[in-house]
C-alpha distance (Angstrom), angle and dihedral (degrees) to the residues before:
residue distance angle dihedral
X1 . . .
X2 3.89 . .
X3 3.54 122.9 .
X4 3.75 95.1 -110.6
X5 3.72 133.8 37.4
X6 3.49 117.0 -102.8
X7 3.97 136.5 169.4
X8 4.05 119.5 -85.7
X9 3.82 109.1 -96.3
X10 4.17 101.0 -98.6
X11 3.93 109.8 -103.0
X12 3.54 88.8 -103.9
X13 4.09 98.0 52.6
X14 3.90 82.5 50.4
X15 4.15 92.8 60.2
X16 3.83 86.5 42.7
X17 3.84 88.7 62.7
X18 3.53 92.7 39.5
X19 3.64 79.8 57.8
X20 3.21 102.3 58.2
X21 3.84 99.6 31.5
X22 4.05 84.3 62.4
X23 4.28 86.0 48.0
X24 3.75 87.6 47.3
X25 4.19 83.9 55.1
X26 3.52 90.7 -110.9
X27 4.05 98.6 130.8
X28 3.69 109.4 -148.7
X29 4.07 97.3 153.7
X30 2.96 131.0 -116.4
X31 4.13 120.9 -4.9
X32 3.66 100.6 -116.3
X33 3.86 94.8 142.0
X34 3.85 93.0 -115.2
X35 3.72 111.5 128.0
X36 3.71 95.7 -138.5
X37 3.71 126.7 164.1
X38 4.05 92.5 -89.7
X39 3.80 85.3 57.6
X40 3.90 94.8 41.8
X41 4.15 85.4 51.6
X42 3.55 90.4 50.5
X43 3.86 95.6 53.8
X44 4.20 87.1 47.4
X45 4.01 85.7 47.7
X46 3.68 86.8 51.0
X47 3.84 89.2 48.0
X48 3.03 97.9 52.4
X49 3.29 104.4 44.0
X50 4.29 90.2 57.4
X51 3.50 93.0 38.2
X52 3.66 100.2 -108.1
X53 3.84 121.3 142.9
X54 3.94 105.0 -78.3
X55 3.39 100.5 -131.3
X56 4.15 95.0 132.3
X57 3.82 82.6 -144.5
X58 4.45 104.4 154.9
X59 3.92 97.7 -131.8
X60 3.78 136.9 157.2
X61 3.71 90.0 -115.0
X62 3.61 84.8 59.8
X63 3.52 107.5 48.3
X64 3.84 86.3 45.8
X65 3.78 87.5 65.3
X66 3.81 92.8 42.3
X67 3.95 82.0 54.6
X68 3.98 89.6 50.9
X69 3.62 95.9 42.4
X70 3.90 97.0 48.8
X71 4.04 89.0 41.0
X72 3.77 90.1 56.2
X73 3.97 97.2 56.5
């Protein structure tokens, strides 16, 4: 869990990083903005594979770099 309490990413937010975990090639289904335990293993994938803590904790910091990542390709 983060260090600091912070507000639950908005249902929508949640099917944009489905989104982009999925056009990343991390499959988590289907983006229905439920953070289910194929989403959750898609963020710790995603961790892992860049070396970030692999938590699989859904934050904002977290779909910001899902932003960056799938802007840069």
């Amino acid at each position: 869990m983060p260090a600091t309490e912070e507000r639950a990413l908005a249902r929508s937010e949640v099917i944009e990083m489905q989104e982009l975990l999925n056009q990343l090639g991390l499959d988590v289904s289907d983006a229905d903005g439920i953070l289910g335990s194929r989403t959750r293993e898609g963020v710790r994938q995603f961790q892992l594979q860049h070396d970030l803590p692999a938590d699989g904790y859904a934050s904002y910091e977290m779909l910001g770099t899902l932003r960056a990542m799938a802007a840069s390709r």
